[in-house]
N, C-alpha and C positions, 0 to 999 in steps of 0.2 A: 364492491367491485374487486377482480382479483390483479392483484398488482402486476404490472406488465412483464418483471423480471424474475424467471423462474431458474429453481438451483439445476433444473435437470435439462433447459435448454445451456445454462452456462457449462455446466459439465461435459454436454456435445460439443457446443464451440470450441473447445478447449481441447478437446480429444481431436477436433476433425482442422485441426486447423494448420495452415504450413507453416511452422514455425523456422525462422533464420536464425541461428545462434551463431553469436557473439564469439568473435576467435579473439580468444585474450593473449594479448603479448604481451614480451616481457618488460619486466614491471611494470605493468596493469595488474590491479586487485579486484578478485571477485566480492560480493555481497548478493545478501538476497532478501526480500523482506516479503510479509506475510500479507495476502490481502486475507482480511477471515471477514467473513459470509454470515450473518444471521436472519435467517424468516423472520419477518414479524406481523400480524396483522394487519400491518399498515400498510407494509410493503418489506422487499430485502433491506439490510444498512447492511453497510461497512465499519470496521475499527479503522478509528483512527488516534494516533497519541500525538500529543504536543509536546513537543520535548524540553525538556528543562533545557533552562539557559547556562551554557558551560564553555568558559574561553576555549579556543583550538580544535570547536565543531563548528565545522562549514553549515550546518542546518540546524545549528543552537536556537532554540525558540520558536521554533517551526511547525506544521502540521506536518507529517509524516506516517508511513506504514513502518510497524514494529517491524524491527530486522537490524541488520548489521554485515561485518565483514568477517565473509568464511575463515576460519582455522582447519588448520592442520588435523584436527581430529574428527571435523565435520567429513562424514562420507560423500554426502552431495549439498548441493542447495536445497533442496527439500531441507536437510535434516538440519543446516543452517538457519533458513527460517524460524524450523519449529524450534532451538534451541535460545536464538535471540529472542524469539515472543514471550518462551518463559523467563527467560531472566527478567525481560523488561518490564512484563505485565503479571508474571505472575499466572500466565494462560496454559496449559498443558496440551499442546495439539492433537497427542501420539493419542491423550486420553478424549481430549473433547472433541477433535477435530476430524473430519474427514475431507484427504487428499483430493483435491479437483483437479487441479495440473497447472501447467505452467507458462508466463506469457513468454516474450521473450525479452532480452535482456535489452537494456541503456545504459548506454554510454554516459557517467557524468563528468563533470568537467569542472567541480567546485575551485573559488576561489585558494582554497589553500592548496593547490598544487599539485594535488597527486590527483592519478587517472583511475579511474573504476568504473565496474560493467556492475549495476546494479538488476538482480533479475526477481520481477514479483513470484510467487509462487503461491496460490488460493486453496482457499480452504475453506469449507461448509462449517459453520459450528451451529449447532441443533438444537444441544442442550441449553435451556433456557437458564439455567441459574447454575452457572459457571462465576465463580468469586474471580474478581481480579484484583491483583495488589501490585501496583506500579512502585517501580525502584526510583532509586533517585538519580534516573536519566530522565525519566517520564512527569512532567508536571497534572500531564491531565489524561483521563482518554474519552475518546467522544466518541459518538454513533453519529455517521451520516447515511440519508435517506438515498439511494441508489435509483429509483424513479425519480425523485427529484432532481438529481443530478442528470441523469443522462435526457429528462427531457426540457433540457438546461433553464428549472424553477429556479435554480440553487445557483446559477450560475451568474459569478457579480465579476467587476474588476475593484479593486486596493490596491494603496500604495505601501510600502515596505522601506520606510526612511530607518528604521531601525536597524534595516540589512543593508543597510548603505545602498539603496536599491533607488532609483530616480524613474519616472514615469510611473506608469498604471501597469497591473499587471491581471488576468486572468485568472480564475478561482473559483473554487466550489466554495459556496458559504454553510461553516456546520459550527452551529449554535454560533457564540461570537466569533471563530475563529475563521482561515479561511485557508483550503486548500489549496495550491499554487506552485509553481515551481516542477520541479521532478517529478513529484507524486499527484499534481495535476499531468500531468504526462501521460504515468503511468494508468492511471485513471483514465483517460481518455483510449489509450490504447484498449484497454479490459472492453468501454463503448463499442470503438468501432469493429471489434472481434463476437461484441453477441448483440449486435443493433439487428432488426430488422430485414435481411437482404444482403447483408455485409459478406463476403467473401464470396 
């Protein structure tokens, strides 16, 4: 059966879509992190990394897309992306990757205080036997199933006492881990941008 979610209808959505960008004021920080895209016979996945756990990150221990906050040498958010993935994963985009485009950006509002526009930014990777070597931000990195997710198999609620987090909260489940928070968001956005009839 061919898997419902194909790289060249997401690449249309992506191109044809009206995106609203994010007016950053001052001091607000930008970031951008990588959605990257793999065929597989089973179906599309996505990367996802866990991140090691480290006092004075707001998403220490977490599921998350590789990425970070833009610097001064970064030309855009693309090249932010692509530049946090390598550090983190060890991922080379410029070589492995090919540019999809861009969602639009989120507002976070993390516990520790400061304001930032996080914006995903996708990307196809092809190559099947790309090494990846995670730094010691990254504790794990997982593939999650993208048909799975969007025709919410994968879709659980967890509690998060660890995060000082109280109630249940909504999530992709990939392998033990669980997708939640922000990058459930973001996740959800990429859905309703190449669902079926959407736009």
């Amino acid at each position: 059966m061919r898997p419902s979610i194909q790289l060249e209808t997401i690449e249309s959505c992506l191109a044809n879509q009206m995106l609203t960008t994010q007016e950053i004021v001052p001091g607000q920080r930008e970031a951008a992190v990588a959605l990257v895209l793999q065929p597989q016979v089973s179906g599309l996945r996505a990367l996802f990394i866990l991140r090691a756990k480290k006092e004075g990150d707001p998403w220490s221990g977490q599921m998350a897309l590789p990425g970070g906050h833009r610097e001064t040498i970064d030309a855009d958010l693309v090249e932010t992306a692509r530049r946090e993935t390598h550090e983190e994963i060890g991922l080379d985009l410029n070589q492995a990757g090919r540019y999809l485009g861009t969602l639009a950006g989120i507002r976070a509002n993390p516990r520790a205080g400061f304001d930032l526009v996080v914006t995903p930014q996708v990307f196809a990777l092809e190559d099947q036997a790309v090494p990846l070597r995670p730094n010691e931000e990254v504790a794990e990195v997982l593939w999650g199933n993208l048909d799975e997710m969007i025709s919410g198999r994968s879709l659980t609620d967890a509690r998060f006492p660890e995060f000082q987090r109280e109630g249940t909260f909504p999530g992709y489940q990939v392998g033990e881990q669980v997708v939640w928070g922000l990058t459930f968001r973001m996740m959800n956005d990429f859905f309703d941008l190449i669902r079926p009839g959407a736009g």
